[in-house]
mmCIF file of the N, C-alpha and C atoms, coordinates in Angstrom:
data_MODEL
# 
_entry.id   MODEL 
# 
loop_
_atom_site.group_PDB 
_atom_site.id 
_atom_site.type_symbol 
_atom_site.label_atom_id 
_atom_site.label_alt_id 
_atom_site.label_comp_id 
_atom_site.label_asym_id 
_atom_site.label_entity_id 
_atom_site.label_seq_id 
_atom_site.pdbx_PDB_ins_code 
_atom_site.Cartn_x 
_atom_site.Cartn_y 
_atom_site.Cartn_z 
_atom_site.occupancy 
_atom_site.B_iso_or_equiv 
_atom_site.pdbx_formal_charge 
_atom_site.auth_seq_id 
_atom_site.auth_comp_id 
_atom_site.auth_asym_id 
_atom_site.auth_atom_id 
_atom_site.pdbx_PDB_model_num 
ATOM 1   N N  . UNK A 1 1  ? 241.997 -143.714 -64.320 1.00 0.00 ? 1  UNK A N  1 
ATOM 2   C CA . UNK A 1 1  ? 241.817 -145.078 -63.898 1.00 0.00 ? 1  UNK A CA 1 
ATOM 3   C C  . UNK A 1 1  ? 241.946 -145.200 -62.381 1.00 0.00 ? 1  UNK A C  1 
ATOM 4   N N  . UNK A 1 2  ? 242.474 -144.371 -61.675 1.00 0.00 ? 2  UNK A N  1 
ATOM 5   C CA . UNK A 1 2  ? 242.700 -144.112 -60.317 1.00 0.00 ? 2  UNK A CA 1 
ATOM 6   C C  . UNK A 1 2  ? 243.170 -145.072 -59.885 1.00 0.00 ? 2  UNK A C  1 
ATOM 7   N N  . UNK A 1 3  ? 242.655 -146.040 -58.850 1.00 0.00 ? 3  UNK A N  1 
ATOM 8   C CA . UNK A 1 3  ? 243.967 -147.423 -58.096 1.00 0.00 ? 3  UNK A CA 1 
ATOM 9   C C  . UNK A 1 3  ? 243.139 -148.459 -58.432 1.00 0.00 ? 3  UNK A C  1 
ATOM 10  N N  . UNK A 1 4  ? 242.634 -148.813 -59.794 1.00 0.00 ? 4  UNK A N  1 
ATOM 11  C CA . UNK A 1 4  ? 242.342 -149.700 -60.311 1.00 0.00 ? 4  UNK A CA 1 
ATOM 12  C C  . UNK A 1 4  ? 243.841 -150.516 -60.772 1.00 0.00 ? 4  UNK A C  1 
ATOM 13  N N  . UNK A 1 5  ? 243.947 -151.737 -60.870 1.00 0.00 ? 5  UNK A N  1 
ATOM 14  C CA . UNK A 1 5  ? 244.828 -152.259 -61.401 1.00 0.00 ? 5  UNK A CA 1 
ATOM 15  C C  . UNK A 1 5  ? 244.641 -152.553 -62.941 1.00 0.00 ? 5  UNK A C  1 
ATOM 16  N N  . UNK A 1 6  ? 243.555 -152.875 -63.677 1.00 0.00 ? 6  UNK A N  1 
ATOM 17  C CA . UNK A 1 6  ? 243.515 -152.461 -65.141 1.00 0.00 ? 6  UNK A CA 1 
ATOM 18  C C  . UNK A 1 6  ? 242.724 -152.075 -65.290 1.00 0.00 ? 6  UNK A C  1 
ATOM 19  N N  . UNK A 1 7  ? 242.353 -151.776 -66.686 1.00 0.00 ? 7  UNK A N  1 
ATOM 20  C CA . UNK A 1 7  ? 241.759 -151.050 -67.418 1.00 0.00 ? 7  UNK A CA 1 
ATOM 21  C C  . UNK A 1 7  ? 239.791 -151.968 -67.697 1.00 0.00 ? 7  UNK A C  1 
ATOM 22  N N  . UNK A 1 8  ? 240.127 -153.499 -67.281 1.00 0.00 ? 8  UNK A N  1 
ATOM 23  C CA . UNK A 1 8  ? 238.725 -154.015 -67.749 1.00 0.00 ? 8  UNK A CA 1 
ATOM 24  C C  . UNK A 1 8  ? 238.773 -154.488 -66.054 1.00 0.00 ? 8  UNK A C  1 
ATOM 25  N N  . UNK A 1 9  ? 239.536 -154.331 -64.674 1.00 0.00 ? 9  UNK A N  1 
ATOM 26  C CA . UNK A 1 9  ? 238.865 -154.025 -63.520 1.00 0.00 ? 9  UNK A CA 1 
ATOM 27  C C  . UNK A 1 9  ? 237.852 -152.601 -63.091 1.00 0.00 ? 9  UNK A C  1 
ATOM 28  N N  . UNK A 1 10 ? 238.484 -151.628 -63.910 1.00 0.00 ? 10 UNK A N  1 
ATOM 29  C CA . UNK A 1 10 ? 237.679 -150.343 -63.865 1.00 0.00 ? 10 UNK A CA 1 
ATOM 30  C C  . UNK A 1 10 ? 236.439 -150.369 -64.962 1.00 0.00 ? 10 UNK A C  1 
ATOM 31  N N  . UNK A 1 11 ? 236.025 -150.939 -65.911 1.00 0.00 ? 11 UNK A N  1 
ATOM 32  C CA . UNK A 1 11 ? 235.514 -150.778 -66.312 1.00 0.00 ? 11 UNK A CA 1 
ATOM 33  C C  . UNK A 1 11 ? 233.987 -151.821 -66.201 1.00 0.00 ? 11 UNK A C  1 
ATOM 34  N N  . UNK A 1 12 ? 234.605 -152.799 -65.238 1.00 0.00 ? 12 UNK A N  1 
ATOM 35  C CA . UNK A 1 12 ? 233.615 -153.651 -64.451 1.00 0.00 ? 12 UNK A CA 1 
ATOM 36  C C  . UNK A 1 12 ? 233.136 -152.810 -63.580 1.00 0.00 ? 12 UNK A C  1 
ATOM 37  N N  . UNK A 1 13 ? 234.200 -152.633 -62.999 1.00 0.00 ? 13 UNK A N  1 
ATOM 38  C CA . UNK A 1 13 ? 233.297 -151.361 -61.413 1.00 0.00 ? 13 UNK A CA 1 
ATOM 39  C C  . UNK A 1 13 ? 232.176 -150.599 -61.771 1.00 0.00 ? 13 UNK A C  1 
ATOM 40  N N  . UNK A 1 14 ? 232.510 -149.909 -62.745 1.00 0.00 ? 14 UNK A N  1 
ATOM 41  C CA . UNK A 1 14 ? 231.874 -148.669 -64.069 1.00 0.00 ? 14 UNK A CA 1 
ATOM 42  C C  . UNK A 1 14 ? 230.428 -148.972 -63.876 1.00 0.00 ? 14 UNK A C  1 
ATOM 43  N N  . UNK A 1 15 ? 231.077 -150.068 -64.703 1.00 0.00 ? 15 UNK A N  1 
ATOM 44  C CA . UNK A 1 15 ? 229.723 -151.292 -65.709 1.00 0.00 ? 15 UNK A CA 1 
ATOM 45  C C  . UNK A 1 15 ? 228.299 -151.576 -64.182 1.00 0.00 ? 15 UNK A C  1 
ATOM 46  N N  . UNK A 1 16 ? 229.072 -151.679 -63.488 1.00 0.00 ? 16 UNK A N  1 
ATOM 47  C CA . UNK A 1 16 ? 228.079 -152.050 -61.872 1.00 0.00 ? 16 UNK A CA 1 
ATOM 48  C C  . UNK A 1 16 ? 227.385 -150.715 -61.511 1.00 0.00 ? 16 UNK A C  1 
ATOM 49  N N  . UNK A 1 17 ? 228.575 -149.783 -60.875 1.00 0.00 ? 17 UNK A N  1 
ATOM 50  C CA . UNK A 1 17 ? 228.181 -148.574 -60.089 1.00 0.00 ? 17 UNK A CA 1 
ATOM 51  C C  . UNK A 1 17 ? 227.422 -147.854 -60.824 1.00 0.00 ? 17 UNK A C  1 
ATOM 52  N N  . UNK A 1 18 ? 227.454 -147.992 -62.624 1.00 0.00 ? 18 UNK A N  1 
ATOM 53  C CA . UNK A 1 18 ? 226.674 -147.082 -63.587 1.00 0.00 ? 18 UNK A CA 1 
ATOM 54  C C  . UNK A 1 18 ? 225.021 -147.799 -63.281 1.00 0.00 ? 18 UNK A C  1 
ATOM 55  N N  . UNK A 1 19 ? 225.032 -148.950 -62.864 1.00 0.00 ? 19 UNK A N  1 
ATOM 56  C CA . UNK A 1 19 ? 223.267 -149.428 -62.890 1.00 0.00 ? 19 UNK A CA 1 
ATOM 57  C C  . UNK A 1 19 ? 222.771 -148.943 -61.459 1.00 0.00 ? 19 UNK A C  1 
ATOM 58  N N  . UNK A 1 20 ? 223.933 -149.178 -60.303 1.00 0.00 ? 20 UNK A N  1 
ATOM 59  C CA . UNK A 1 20 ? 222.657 -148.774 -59.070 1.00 0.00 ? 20 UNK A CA 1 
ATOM 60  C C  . UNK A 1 20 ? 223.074 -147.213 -59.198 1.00 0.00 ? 20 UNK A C  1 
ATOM 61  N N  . UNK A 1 21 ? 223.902 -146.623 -59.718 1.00 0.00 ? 21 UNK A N  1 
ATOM 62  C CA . UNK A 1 21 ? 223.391 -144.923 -59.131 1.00 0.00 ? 21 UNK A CA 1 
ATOM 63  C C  . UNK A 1 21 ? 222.404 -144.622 -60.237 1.00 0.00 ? 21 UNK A C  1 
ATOM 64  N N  . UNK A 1 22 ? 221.910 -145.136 -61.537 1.00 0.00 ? 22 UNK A N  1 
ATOM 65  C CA . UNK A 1 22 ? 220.748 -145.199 -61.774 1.00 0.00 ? 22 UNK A CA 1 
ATOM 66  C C  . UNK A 1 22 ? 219.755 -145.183 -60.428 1.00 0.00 ? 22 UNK A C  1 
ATOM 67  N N  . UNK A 1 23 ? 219.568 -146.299 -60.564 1.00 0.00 ? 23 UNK A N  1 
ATOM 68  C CA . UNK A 1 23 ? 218.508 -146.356 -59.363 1.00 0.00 ? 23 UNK A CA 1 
ATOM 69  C C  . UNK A 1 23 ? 218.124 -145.114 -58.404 1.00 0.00 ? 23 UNK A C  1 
ATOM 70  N N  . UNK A 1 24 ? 219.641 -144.589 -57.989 1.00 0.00 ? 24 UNK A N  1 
ATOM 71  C CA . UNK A 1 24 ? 219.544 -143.271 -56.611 1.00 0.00 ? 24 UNK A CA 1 
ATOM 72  C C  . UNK A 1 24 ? 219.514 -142.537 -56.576 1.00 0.00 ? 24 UNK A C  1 
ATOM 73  N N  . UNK A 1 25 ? 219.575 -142.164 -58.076 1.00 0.00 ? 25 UNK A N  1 
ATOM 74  C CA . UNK A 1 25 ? 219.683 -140.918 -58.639 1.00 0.00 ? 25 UNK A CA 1 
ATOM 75  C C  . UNK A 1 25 ? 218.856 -140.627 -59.758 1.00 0.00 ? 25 UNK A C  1 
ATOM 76  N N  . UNK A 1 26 ? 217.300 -140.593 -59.367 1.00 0.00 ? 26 UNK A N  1 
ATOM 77  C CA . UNK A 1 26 ? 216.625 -140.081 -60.583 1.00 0.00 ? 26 UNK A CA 1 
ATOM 78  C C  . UNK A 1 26 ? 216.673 -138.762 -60.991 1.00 0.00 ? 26 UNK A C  1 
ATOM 79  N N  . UNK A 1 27 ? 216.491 -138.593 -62.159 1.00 0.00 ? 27 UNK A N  1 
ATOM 80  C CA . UNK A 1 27 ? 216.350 -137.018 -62.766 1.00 0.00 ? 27 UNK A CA 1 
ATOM 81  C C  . UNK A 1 27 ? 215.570 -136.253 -62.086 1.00 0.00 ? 27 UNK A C  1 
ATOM 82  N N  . UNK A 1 28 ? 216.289 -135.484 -60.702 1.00 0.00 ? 28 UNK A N  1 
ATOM 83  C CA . UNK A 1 28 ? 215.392 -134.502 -60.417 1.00 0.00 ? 28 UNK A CA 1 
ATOM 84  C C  . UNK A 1 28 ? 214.779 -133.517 -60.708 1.00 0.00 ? 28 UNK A C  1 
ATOM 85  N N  . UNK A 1 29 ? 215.409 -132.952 -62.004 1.00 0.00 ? 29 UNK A N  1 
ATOM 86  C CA . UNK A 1 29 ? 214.699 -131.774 -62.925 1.00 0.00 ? 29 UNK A CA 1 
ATOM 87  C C  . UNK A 1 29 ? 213.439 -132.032 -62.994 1.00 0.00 ? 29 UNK A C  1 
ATOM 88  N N  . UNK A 1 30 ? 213.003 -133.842 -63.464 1.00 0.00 ? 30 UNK A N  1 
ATOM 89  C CA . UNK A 1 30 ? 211.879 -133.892 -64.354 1.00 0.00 ? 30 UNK A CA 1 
ATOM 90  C C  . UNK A 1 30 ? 211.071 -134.123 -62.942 1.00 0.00 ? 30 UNK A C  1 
ATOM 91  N N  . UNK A 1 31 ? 211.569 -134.336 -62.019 1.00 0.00 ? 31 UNK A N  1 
ATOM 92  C CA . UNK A 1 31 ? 210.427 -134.544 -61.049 1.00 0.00 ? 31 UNK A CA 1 
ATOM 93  C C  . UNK A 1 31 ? 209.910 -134.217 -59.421 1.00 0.00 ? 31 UNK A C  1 
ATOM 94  N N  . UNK A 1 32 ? 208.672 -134.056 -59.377 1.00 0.00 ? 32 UNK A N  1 
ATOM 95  C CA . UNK A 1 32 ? 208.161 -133.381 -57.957 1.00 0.00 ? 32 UNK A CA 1 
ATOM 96  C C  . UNK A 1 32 ? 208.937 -133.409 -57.052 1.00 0.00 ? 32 UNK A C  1 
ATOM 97  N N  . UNK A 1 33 ? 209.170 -132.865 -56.314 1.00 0.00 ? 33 UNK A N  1 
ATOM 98  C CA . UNK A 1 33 ? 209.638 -133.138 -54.727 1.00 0.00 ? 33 UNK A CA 1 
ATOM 99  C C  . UNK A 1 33 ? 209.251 -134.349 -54.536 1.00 0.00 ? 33 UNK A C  1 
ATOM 100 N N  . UNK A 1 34 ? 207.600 -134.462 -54.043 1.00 0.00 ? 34 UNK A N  1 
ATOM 101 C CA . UNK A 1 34 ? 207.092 -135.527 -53.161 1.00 0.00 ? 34 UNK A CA 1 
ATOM 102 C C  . UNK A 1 34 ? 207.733 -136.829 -54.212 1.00 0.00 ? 34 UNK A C  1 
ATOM 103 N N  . UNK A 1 35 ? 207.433 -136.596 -55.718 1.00 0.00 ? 35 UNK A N  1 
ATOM 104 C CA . UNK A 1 35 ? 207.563 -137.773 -56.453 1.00 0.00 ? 35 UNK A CA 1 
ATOM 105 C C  . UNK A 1 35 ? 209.179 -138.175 -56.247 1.00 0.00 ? 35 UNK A C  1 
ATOM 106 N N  . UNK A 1 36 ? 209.804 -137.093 -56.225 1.00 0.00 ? 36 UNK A N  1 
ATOM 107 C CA . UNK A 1 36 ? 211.616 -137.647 -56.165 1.00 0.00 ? 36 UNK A CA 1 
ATOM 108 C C  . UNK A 1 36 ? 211.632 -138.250 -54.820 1.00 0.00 ? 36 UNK A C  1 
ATOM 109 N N  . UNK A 1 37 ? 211.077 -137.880 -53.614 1.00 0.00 ? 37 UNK A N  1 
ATOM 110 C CA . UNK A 1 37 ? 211.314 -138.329 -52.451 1.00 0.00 ? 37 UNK A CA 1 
ATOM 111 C C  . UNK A 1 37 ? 210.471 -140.072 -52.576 1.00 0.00 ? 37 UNK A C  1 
ATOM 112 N N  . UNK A 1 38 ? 209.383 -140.138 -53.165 1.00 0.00 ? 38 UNK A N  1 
ATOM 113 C CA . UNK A 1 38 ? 209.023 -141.296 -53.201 1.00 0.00 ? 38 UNK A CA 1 
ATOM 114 C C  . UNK A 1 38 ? 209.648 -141.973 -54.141 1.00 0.00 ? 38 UNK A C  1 
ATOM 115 N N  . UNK A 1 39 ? 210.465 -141.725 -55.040 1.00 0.00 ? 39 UNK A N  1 
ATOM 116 C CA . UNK A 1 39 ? 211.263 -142.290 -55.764 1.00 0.00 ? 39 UNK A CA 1 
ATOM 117 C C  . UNK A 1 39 ? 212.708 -143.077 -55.302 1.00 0.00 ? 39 UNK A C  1 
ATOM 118 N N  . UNK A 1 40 ? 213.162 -142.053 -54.137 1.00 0.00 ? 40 UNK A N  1 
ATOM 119 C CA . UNK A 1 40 ? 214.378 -142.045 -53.047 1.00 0.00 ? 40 UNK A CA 1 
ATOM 120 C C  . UNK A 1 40 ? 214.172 -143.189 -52.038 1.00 0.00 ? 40 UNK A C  1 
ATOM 121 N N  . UNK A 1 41 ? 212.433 -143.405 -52.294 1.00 0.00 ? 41 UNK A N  1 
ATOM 122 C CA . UNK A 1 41 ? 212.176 -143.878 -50.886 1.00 0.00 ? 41 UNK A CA 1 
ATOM 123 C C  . UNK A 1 41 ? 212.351 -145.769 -50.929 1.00 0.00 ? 41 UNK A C  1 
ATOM 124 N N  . UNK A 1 42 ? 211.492 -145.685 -52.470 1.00 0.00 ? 42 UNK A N  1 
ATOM 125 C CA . UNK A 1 42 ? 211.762 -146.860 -53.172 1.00 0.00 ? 42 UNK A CA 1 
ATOM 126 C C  . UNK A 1 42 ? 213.222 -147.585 -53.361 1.00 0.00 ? 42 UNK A C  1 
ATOM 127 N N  . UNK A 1 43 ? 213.991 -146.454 -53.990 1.00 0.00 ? 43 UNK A N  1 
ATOM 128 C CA . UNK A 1 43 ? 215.419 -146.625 -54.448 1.00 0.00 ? 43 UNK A CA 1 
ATOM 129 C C  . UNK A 1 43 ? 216.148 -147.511 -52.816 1.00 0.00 ? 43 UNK A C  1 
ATOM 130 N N  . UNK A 1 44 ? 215.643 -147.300 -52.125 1.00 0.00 ? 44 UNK A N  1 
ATOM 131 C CA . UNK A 1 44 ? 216.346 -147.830 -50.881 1.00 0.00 ? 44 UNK A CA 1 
ATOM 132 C C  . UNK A 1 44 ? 215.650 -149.061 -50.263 1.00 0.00 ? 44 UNK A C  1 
ATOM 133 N N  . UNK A 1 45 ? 214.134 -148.873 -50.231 1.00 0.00 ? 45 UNK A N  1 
ATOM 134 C CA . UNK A 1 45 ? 213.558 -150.511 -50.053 1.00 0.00 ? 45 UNK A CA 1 
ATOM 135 C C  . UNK A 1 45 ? 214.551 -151.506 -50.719 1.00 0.00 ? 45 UNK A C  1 
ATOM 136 N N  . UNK A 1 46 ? 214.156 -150.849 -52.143 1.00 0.00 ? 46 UNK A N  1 
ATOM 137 C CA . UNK A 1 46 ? 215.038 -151.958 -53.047 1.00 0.00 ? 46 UNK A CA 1 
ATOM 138 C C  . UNK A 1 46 ? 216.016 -152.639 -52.511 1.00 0.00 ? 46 UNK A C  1 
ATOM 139 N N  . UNK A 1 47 ? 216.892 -151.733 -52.799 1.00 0.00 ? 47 UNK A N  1 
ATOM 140 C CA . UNK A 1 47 ? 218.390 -151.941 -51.993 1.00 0.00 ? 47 UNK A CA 1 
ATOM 141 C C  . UNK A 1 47 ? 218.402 -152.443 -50.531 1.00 0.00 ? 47 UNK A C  1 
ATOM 142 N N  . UNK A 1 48 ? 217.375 -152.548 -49.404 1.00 0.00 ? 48 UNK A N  1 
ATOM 143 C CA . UNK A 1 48 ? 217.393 -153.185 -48.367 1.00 0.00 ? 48 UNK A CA 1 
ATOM 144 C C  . UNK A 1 48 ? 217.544 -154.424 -49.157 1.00 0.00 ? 48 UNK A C  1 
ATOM 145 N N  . UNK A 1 49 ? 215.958 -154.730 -49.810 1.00 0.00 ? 49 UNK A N  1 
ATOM 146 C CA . UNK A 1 49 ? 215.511 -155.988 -50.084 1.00 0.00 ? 49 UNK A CA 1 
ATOM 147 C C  . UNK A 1 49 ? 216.927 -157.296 -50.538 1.00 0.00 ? 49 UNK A C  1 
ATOM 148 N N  . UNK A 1 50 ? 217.568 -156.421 -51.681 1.00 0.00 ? 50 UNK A N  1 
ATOM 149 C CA . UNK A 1 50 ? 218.454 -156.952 -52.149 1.00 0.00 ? 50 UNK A CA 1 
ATOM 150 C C  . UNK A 1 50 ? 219.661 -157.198 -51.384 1.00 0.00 ? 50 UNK A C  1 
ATOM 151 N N  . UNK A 1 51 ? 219.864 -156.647 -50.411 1.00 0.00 ? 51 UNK A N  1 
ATOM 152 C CA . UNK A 1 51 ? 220.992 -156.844 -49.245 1.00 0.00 ? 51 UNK A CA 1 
ATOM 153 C C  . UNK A 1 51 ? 220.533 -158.147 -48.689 1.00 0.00 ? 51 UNK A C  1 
ATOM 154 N N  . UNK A 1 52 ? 219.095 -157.602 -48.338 1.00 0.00 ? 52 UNK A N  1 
ATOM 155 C CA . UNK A 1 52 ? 218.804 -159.355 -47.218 1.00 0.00 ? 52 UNK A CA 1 
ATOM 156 C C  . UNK A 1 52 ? 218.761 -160.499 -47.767 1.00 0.00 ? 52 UNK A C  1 
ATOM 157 N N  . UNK A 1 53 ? 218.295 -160.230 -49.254 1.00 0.00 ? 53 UNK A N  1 
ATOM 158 C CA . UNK A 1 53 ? 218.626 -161.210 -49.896 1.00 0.00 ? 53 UNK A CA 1 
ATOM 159 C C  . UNK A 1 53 ? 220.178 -162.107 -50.524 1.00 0.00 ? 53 UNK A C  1 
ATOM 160 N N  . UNK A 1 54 ? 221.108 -161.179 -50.761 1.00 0.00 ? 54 UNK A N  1 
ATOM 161 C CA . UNK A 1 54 ? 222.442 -161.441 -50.831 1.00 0.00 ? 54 UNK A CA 1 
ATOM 162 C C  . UNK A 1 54 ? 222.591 -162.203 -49.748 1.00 0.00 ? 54 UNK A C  1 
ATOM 163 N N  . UNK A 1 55 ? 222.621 -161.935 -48.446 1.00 0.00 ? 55 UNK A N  1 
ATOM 164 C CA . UNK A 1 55 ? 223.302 -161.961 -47.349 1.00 0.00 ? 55 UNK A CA 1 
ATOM 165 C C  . UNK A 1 55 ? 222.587 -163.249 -46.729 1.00 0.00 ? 55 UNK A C  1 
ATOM 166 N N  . UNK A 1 56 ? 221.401 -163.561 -47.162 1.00 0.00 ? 56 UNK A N  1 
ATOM 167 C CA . UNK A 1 56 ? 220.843 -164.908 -46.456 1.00 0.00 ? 56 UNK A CA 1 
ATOM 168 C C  . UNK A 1 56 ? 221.191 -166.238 -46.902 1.00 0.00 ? 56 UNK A C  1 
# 
């Protein structure tokens, strides 16, 4: 549980960090270089997009 204070604060964190490292972390086994890098490349537009959007 590390320096979580309970057990359903860690498992919120979980519940979050488990959807975007989806995103950043595609299965590189199954895929090209160029395709993982354009995959990497996306994974981070995204994540701009969604920052500027939070933040405005």
């Amino acid at each position: 549980m590390g320096r979580f204070k309970s057990v359903r604060q860690a498992q919120r964190f979980l519940a979050s960090h488990d959807q975007i490292n989806t995103i950043f972390r595609p299965r590189r086994y199954r895929l090209f270089t160029a395709s993982y890098r354009h995959s990497r490349s996306d994974a981070f537009d995204l994540w701009h997009d969604y920052v500027l959007e939070m933040t405005a």
